[in-house]
Residue, then its C-alpha position, 0 to 999 in steps of 0.5 A: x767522470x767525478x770523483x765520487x763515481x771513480x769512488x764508487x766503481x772501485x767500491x764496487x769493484x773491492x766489494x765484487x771481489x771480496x765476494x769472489x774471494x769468499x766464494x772460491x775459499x768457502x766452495x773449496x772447502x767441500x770440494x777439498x773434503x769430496x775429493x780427498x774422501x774419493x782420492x782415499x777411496x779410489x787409491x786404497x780399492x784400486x791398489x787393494x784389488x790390483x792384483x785382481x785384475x779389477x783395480x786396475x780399471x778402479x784406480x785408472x778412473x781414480x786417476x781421470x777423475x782426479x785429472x778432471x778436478x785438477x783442470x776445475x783447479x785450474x780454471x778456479x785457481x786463474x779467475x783468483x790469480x788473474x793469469x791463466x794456469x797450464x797444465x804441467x805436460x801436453x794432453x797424451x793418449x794412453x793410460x791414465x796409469x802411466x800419465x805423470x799428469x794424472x798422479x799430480x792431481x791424484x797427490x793434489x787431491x791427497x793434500x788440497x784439503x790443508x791449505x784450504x782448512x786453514x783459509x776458510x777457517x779463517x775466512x770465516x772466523x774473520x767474516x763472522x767476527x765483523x758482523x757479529x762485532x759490528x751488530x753487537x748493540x743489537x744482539x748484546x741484550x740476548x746474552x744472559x750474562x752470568x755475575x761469574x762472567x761478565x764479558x771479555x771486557x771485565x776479564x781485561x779490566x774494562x768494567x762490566x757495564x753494558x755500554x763498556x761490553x757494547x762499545x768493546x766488541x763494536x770496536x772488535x768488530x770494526x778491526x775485522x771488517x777494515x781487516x776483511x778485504x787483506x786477510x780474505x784476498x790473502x787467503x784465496x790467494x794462497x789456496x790458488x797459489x797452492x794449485x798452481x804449484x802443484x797443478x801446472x808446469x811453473x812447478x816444473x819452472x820454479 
């Protein structure tokens, strides 16, 4: 095997996974919203009702579906990982009220929404950030500049002339994609790490 076709595998190999990391990121993000809304809604009708008899059913499949997106987690957060990630406590029959298990989705599914807010803000700005920042000569010319505002570039002292703006956020553009591949990897990382503490038994361990 040559050196450039070693070259190209791992090329391929960084590009598919930042492809995979952007993915398990950015799909997070509605699935931290849809299950934070259900969690809400699930636990506020199930305990509000609880008295009457009717919530008990509410808030036990509150609890199953919330097992349900926890073992999704936990599949997702291990193709991120590369190691599997068990749930905390063997599968028992009973009810899904007195299931630890099932209160440790429901809580994750509570809370999930923060880590993967500040992931996928930031998988974006940074994507967004190195194509724009990289295209700018093509799309700088459909800006209308206004003679109070010239551009970052004349707020810093760089000057104001077109090929300065160009040049500039180029240059912007190029510190995000070298930067692309760390922060996006880092960030999928931390969401999945995140699921793994609170979804399997090496909570317990650590």
């Amino acid at each position: 095997m040559t050196t450039a076709t070693v070259a190209a595998f791992r090329n391929d190999t960084a590009l598919r996974q930042l492809g995979a990391d952007t993915r398990y990121v950015l799909t997070g993000f509605p699935i931290g919203i849809l299950t934070f809304a259900g969690a809400v809604a699930g636990l506020a009708l199930g305990a509000g009702t609880a008295v009457l008899v009717v919530g008990v059913p509410i808030l036990a499949g509150t609890l199953a579906a919330a097992s349900r997106v926890a073992a999704a987690e936990r599949r997702r957060a291990a193709r991120v990982l590369g190691r599997p990630v068990p749930a905390p406590y063997p599968a028992r029959r009973g009810s899904r009220l007195a299931s630890a298990e099932a209160w440790r989705a429901l809580a994750y599914a509570l809370v999930r929404f923060v880590p993967n807010t500040v992931a996928s803000g930031l998988v974006v700005t940074w994507w967004a950030a190195a194509i724009g920042g990289l295209s700018t000569a093509l799309w700088d010319w459909a800006i209308p500049y206004e003679p109070r505002y010239e551009g970052l570039p004349a707020l810093i002292g760089l000057g104001s002339a077109t090929e300065t703006r160009i040049w500039f956020f180029t240059a912007c553009g190029l510190f995000f994609a070298l930067t692309l591949m760390p922060l996006v990897r880092s960030m999928a990382r931390m969401e999945a790490s995140f699921a793994e503490f609170a979804l399997s038994s090496r909570m317990g361990a650590s």
